[in-house]
C-alpha positions as a printed Julia matrix, in Angstrom:
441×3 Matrix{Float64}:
   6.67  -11.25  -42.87
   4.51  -13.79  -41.25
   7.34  -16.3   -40.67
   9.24  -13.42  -39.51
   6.37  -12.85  -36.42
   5.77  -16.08  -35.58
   9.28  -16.52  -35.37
  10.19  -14.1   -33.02
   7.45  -14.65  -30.96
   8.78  -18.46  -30.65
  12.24  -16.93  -29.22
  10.73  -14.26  -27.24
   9.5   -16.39  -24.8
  12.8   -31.73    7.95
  13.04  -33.48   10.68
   9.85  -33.53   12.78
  10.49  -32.84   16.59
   8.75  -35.23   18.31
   6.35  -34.37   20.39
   7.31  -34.98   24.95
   3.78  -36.06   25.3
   3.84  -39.24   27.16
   1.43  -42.49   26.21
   0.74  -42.69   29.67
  -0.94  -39.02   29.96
  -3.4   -39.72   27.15
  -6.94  -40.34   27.7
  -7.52  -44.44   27.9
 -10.95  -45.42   26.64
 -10.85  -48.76   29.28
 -10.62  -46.47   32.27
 -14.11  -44.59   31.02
 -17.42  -45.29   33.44
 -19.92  -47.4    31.53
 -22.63  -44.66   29.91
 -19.96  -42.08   30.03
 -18.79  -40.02   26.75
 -14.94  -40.54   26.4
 -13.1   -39.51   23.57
 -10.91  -42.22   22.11
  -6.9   -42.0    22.46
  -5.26  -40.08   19.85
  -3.0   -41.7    17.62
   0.27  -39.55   17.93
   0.53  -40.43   14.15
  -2.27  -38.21   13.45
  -1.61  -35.23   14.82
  -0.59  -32.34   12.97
   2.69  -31.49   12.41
   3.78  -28.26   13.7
   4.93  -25.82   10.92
   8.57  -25.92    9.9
  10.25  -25.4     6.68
  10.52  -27.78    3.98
  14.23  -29.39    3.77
  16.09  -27.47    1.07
  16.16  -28.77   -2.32
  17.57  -27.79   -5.49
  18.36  -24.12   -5.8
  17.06  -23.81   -2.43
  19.98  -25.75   -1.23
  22.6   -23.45   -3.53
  25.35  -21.26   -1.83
  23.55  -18.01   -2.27
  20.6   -19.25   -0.6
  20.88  -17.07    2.82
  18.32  -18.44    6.21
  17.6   -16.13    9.15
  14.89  -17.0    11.6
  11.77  -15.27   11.54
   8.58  -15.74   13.51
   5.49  -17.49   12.16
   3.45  -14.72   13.69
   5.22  -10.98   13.26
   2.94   -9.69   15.95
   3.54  -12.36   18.66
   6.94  -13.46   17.96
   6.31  -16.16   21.04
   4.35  -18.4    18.54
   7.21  -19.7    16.99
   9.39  -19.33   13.8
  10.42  -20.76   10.9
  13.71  -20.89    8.07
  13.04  -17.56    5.76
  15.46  -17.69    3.09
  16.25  -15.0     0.3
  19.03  -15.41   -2.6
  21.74  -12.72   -3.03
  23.8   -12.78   -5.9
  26.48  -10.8    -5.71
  27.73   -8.26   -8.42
  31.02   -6.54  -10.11
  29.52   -2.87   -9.36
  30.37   -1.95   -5.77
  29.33    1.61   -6.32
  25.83    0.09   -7.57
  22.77   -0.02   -5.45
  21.82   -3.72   -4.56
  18.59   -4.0    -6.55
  15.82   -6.2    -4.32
  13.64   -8.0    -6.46
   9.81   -8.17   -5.81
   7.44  -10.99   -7.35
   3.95  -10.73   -8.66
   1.23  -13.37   -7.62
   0.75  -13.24   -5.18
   2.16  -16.43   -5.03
   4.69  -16.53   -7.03
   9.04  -16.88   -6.18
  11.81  -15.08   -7.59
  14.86  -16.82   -6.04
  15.43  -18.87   -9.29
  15.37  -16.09  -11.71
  18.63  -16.33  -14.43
  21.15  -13.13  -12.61
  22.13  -12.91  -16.13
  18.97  -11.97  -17.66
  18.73   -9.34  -19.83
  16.03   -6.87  -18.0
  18.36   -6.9   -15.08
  21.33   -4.44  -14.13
  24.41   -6.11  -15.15
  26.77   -4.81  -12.27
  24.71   -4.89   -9.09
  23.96   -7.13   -6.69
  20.55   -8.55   -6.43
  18.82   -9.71   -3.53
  15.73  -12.28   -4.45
  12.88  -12.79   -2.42
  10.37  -15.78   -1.77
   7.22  -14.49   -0.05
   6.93  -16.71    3.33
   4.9   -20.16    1.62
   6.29  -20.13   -1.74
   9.81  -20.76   -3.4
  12.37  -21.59   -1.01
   9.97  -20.95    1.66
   7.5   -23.3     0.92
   5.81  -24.5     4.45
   4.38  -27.79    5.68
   3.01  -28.71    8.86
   0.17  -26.47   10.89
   0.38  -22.87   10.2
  -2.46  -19.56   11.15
  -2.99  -18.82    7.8
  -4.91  -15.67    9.15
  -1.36  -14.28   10.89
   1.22  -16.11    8.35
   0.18  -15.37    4.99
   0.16  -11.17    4.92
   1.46   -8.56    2.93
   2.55   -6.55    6.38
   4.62  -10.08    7.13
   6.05  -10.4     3.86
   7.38   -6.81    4.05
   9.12   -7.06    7.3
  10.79  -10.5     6.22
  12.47   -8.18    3.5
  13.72   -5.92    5.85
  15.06   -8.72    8.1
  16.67   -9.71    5.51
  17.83   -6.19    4.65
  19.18   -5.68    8.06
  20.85   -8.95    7.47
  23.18   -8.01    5.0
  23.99   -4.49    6.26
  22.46   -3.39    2.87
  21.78    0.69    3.5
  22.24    1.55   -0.53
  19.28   -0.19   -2.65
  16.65   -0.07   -5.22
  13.14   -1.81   -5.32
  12.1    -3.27   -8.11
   8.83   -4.92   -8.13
   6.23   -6.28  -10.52
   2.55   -7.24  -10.36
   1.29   -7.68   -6.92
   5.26   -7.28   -6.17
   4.38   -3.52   -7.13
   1.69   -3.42   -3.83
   4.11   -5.82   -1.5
   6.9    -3.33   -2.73
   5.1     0.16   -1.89
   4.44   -1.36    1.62
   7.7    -2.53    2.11
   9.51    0.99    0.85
   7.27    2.7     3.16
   7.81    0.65    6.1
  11.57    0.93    5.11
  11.14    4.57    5.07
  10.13    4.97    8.11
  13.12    2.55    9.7
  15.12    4.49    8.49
  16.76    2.92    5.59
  14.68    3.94    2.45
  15.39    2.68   -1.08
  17.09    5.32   -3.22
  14.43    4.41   -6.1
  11.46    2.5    -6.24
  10.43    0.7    -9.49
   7.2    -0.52  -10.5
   6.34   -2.48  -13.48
   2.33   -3.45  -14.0
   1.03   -1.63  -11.15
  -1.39   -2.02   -8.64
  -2.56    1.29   -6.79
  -5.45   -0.15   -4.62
  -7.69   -3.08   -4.12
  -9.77   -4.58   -7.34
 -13.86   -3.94   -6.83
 -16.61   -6.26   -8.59
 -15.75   -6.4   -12.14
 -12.81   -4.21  -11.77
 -10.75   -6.99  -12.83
 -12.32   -8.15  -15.83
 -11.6    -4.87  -17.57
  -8.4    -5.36  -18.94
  -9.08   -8.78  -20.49
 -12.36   -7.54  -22.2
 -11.26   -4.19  -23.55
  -8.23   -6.29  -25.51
 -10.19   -9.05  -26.47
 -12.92   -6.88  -27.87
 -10.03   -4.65  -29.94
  -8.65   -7.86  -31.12
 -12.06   -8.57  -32.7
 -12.21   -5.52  -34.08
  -9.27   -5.92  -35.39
  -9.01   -9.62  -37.46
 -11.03   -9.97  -40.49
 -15.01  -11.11  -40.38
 -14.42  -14.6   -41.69
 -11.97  -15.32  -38.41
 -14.63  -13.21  -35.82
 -17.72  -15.72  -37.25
 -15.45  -18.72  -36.23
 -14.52  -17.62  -33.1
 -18.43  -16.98  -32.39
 -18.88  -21.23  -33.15
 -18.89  -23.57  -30.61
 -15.15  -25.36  -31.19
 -13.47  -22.24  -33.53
 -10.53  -23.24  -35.66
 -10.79  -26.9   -33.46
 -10.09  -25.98  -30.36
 -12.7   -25.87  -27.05
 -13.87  -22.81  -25.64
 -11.35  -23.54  -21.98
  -8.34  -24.35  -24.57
  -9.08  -20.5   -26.67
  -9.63  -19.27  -22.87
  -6.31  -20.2   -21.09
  -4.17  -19.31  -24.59
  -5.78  -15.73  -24.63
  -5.08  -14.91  -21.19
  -1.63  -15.86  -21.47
  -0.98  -14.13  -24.76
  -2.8   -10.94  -24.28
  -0.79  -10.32  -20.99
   2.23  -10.03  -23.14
   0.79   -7.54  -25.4
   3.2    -6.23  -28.41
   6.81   -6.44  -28.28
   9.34   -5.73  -30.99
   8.9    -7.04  -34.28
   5.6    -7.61  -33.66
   3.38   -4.54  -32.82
  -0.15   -5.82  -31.09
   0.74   -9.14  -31.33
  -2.58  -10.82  -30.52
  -4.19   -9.31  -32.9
  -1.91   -9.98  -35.57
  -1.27  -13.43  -35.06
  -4.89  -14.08  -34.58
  -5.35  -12.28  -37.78
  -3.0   -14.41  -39.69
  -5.67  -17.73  -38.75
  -7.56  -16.61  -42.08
  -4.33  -17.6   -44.09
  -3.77  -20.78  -45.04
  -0.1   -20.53  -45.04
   0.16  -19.36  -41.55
  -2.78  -20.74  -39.55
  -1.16  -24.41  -38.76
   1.66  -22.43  -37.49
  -0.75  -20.16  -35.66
  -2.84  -22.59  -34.41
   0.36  -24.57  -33.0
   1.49  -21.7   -30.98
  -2.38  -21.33  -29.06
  -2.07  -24.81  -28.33
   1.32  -24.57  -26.19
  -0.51  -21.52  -24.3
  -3.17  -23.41  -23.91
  -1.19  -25.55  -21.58
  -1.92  -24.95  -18.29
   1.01  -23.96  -16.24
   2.14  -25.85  -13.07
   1.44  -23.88   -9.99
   4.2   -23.15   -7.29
   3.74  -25.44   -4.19
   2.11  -23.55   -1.87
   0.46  -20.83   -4.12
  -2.53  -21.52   -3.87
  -2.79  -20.95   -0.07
  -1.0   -17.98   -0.09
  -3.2   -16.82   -2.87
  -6.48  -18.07   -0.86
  -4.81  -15.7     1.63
  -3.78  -12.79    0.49
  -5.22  -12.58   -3.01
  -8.87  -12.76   -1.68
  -8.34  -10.4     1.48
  -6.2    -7.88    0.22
  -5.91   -7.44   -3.71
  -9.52   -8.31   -4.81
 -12.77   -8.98   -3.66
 -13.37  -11.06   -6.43
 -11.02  -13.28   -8.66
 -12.55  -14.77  -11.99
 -10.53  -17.37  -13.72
 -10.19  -19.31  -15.43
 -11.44  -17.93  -18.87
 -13.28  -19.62  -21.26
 -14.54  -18.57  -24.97
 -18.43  -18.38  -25.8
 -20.31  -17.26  -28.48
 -17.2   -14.96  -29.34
 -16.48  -13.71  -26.36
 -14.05  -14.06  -23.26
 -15.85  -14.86  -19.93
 -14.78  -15.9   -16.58
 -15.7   -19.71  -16.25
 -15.81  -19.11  -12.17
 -15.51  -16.46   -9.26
 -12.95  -17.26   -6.32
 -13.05  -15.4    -2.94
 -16.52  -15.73   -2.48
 -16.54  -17.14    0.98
 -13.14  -15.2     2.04
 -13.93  -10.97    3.52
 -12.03   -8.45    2.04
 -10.64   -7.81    5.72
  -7.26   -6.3     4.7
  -7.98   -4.21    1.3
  -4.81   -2.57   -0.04
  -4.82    1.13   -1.11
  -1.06    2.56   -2.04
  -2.61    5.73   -0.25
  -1.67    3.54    3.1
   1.84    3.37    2.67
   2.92    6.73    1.44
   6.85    7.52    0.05
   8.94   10.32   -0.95
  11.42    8.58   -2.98
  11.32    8.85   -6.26
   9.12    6.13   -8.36
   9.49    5.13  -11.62
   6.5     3.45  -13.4
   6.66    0.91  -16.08
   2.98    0.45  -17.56
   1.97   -1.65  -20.98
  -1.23    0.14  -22.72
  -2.5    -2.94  -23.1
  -1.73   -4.69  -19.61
  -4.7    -6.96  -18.81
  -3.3    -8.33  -15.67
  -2.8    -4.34  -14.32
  -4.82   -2.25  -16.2
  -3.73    1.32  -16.98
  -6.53    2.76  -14.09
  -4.82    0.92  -11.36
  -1.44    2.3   -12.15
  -2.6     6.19  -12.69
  -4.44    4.86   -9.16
  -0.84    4.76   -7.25
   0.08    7.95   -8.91
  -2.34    9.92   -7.16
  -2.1     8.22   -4.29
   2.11    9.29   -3.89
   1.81   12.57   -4.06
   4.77   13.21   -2.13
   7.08   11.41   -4.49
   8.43   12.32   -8.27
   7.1    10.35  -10.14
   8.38    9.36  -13.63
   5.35    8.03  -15.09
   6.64    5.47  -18.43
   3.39    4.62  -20.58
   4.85    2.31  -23.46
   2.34    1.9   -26.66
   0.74   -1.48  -27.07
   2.72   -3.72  -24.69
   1.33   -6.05  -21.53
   2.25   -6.78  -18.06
   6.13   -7.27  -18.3
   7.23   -4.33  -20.66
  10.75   -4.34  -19.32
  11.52   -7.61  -19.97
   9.92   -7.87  -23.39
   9.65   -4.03  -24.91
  12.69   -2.3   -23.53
  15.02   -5.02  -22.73
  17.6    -3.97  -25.55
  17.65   -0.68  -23.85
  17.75   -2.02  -20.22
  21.43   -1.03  -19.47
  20.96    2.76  -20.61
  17.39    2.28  -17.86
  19.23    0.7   -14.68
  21.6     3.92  -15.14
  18.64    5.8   -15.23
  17.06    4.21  -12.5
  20.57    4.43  -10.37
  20.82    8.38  -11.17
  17.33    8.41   -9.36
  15.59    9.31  -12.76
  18.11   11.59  -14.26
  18.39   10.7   -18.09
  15.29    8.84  -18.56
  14.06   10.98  -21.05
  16.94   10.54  -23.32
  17.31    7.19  -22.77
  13.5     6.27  -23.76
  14.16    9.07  -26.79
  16.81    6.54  -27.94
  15.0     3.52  -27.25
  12.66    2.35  -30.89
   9.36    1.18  -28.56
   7.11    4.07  -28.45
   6.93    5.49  -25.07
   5.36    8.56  -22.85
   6.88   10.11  -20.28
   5.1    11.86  -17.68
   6.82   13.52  -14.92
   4.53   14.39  -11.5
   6.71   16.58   -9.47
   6.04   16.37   -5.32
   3.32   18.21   -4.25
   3.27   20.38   -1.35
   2.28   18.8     1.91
């Protein structure tokens, strides 16, 4: 049994322009009057380059990679543009929807995702999206990060590239902070005219985190967990270096393996594995798997600048991470955002749709806690929504609990929520549906 768990948890997862400025037309320090302040000439070396797009590389560089010019500043398109570039890969359904995929973050890219992974529809075409900064977008040079980085900019860089391709029939599916950049693009969408048929959200976020709003995922899990694994392994945890790993080491692990949650095979998975440290068969094994979460993963170039950007002015007023493990318990080793204003909160209420929605939502989800999802609920009250709670699983539930039954969903999701109850009645994960019909306006 334990082998069995630890094994399927192992297979579960440019050219610079220059510049016409002439030598001749700078300011010459000789020519200054004795006692006079004059600034020295500027070395054309130094200045700062003006923002462009990275030169394609890798994937970026691939045939599906499509480029359209968009401006650097969506409200005063006179500033300037830059390369945005989005994936489509094309698909063997032409009666399907194209299905435009949404990242969380925010920071991260979904232009390199496999087309042929499981949790996706089979048939349709997909149309991948880099936020402006990140991916295939990365940036270098000068750039406003006050007008640039933006969930209103981000949105409208979909529908340019919407317009693009002529695309009328779609689906949004978005996860994460792809669920908040997703509501405000379907709505904006909505009101141009060319609304997604469905909108899918998976981990959702239904307004703006407050104080330690954020925390409460992580802490609720990690204190069940405790609850959960037997004395002898809670008194270890509560010592300075438990089982022989540092406090930052238990931290990162924890927060990577408690997003995931349970999946099959292996209900609440945390917990069990955790529990399995008190055997002396098992815990090497155990131990083994921590340490490769306990690697920190490499960020996405340009992340943490969208992040800085968007992150701190729009999804929370406060961002605590990384974790760390003391005394037995999970705390936040540090507070970002403190010296950025919550100047743009987002609250779904903003961006209201009528098309239907279909939630995805782990129990467990630390990253999206079940309040912020019920959150966007109420505030869509002129949608149907179809409201999927499934038992015990974290932030990507599609991809980990119901990926076996994802073909049977994408019809689902197609037939704009038609047959999701018997598909989720014939799925094994445990799941709730809740259906909130539109209410009257």
């Amino acid at each position: 049994m334990h082998a069995r768990w630890l094994s399927t948890l192992c297979l579960s997862l440019p050219l610079i322009a220059c510049s016409d400025s002439r030598d001749d037309e700078m300011p010459d320090a000789s020519s200054c009057e004795e006692g006079e302040k004059c600034d020295a000439p500027e070395d054309p070396a130094k200045r700062p380059l003006p923002a462009q797009s990275v030169e394609p590389q890798g994937h970026c560089a691939a045939e599906e990679i499509v480029r359209i010019e968009r401006p650097l500043d969506v409200s005063d398109p006179s500033a300037g543009s830059f390369s945005y570039a989005y994936r489509i890969a094309r698909g063997t359904d032409p009666s399907a929807p194209v299905v435009v995929r949404i990242p969380g973050g925010p920071g991260q890219s979904s232009s390199q995702t496999d087309r042929n992974a499981a949790e996706l529809p089979a048939g349709a075409t997909m149309l991948f999206t880099d936020p402006r900064g990140v991916g295939c977008n990365v940036m270098e040079g000068e750039l406003d990060d006050d007008t640039f980085y933006d969930s209103v900019a981000f949105a409208q860089d979909i529908l340019a590239a919407l317009r693009n391709e002529g695309i009328t029939d779609w689906v949004l599916y978005g996860t994460s902070y792809g669920t908040a950049l997703g509501t405000i693009t379907a709505s904006m969408a909505e009101a141009e005219g060319i609304p997604p048929r469905v909108v899918v959200l998976e981990g959702t976020l239904g307004r703006t985190f407050l104080g330690e709003e954020e925390l409460r995922g992580t802490t609720q899990e990690w204190a069940k967990i405790m609850e959960a694994v037997s004395p002898a392994v809670r008194e270890e945890f509560a010592t300075e270096s438990p089982f022989g790993l540092d406090g930052a080491a238990w931290g990162v692990a924890m927060n990577t393996f408690m997003a995931m949650g349970s999946f099959p095979g292996v209900p609440d998975a945390p917990a069990q594995y955790l529990g399995l440290l008190d055997d002396p068969d098992s815990s090497g094994e155990v131990l083994d798997l921590v340490r490769s979460f306990a690697v920190p993963q490499p960020q996405e170039p340009g992340s943490e600048r969208l992040f800085a950007s968007v992150g701190c002015r729009e999804i929370a007023d406060t961002v605590y991470t990384p974790y760390v493990l003391v005394e037995g318990e999970l705390v936040p080793e540090s507070a970002l955002c403190e010296d950025t204003e919550l100047d743009r909160p987002y609250d779904a209420a903003d961006w209201p749709l009528s098309m239907p929605i279909i939630y995805l939502q782990g129990s467990a989800d630390t990253r999206t806690p079940m309040f912020q999802a019920l959150a966007h609920v109420e505030r869509q009250p002129g949608a149907r929504r179809y409201f999927i709670e499934l038992d015990g699983t974290g932030h990507n539930p599609l991809s980990l609990a119901l990926v076996s039954c994802a073909p049977d969903f994408w019809e689902a999701v197609f037939a704009e929520g038609e047959g999701l109850e018997d598909m989720l009645d014939a799925c094994v994960w445990p799941t709730t549906l809740t259906v909130h019909e539109p209410e009257p306006s």
